[in-house]
C-alpha positions as CSV (number, residue, x, y, z in Angstrom):
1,X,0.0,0.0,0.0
2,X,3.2,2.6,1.1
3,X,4.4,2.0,-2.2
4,X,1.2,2.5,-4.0
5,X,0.7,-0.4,-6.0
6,X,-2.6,-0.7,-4.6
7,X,-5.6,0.9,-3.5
8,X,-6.5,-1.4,-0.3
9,X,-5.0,-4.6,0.9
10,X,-7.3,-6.6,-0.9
11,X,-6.8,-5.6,-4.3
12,X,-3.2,-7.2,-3.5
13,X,-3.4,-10.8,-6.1
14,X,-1.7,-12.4,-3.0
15,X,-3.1,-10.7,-0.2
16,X,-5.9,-13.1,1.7
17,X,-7.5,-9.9,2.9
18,X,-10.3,-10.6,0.1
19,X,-11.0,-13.6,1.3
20,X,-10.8,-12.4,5.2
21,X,-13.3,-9.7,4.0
22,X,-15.4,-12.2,2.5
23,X,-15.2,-10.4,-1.2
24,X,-13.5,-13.9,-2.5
25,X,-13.6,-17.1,-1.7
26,X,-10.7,-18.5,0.5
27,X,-8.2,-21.1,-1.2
28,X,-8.7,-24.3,0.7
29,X,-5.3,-24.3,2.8
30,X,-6.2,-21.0,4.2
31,X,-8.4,-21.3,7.7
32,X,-9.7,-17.5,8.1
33,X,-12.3,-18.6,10.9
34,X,-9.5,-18.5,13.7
35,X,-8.0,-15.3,13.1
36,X,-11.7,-13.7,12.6
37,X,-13.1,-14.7,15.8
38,X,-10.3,-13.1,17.0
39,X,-12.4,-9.7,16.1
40,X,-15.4,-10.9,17.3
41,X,-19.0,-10.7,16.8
42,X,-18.7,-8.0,13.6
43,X,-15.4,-9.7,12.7
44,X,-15.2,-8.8,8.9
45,X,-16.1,-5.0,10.1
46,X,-13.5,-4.9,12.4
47,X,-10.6,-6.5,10.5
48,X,-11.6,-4.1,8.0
49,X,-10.6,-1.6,10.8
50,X,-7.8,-3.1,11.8
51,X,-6.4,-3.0,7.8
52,X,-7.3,0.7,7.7
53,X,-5.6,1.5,11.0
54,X,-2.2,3.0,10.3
55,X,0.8,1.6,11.7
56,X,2.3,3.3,14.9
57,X,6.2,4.7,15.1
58,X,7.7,1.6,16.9
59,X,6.5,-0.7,14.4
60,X,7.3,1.6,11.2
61,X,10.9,1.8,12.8
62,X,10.8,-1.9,13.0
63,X,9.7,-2.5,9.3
64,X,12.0,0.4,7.8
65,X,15.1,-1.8,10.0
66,X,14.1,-4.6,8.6
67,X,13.6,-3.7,5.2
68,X,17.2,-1.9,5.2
69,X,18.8,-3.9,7.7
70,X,22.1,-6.4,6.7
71,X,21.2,-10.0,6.1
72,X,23.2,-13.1,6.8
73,X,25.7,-13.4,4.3
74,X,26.7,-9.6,4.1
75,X,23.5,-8.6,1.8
76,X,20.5,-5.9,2.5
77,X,16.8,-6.2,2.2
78,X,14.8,-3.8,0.2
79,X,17.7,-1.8,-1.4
């Protein structure tokens, strides 16, 4: 989404938020019920939410680290 290949999360072609958010069906090997009762009662509402939600300084640090950080081996991610 940061790099503005898509519009939402679910217009991702490998992003299971489609199929969290109940506009596609869910391939068989992925089990959405668990992490949706996780959200309770209105749990496609609230996952949509928690997708919308944007992600607070510690964890942006994190990601950005990560992303630029040195691998094994000598090499960087992301650059």
């Amino acid at each position: 989404m940061q790099a503005g290949l898509v519009a939402k999360p679910e217009d991702w072609a490998w992003s299971s938020a489609a199929a969290y958010l109940g506009g596609k069906p869910a391939p068989d090997w992925l089990r959405t019920t668990t992490i949706l009762e996780m959200f309770g009662v209105a749990a496609r509402r609230e996952y949509r939410a928690f997708l919308d939600e944007d992600v607070d300084g510690p964890t942006r640090e994190s990601y950005e680290a990560w992303q630029v950080g040195p691998r094994k081996g000598g090499q960087t991610r992301g650059v």
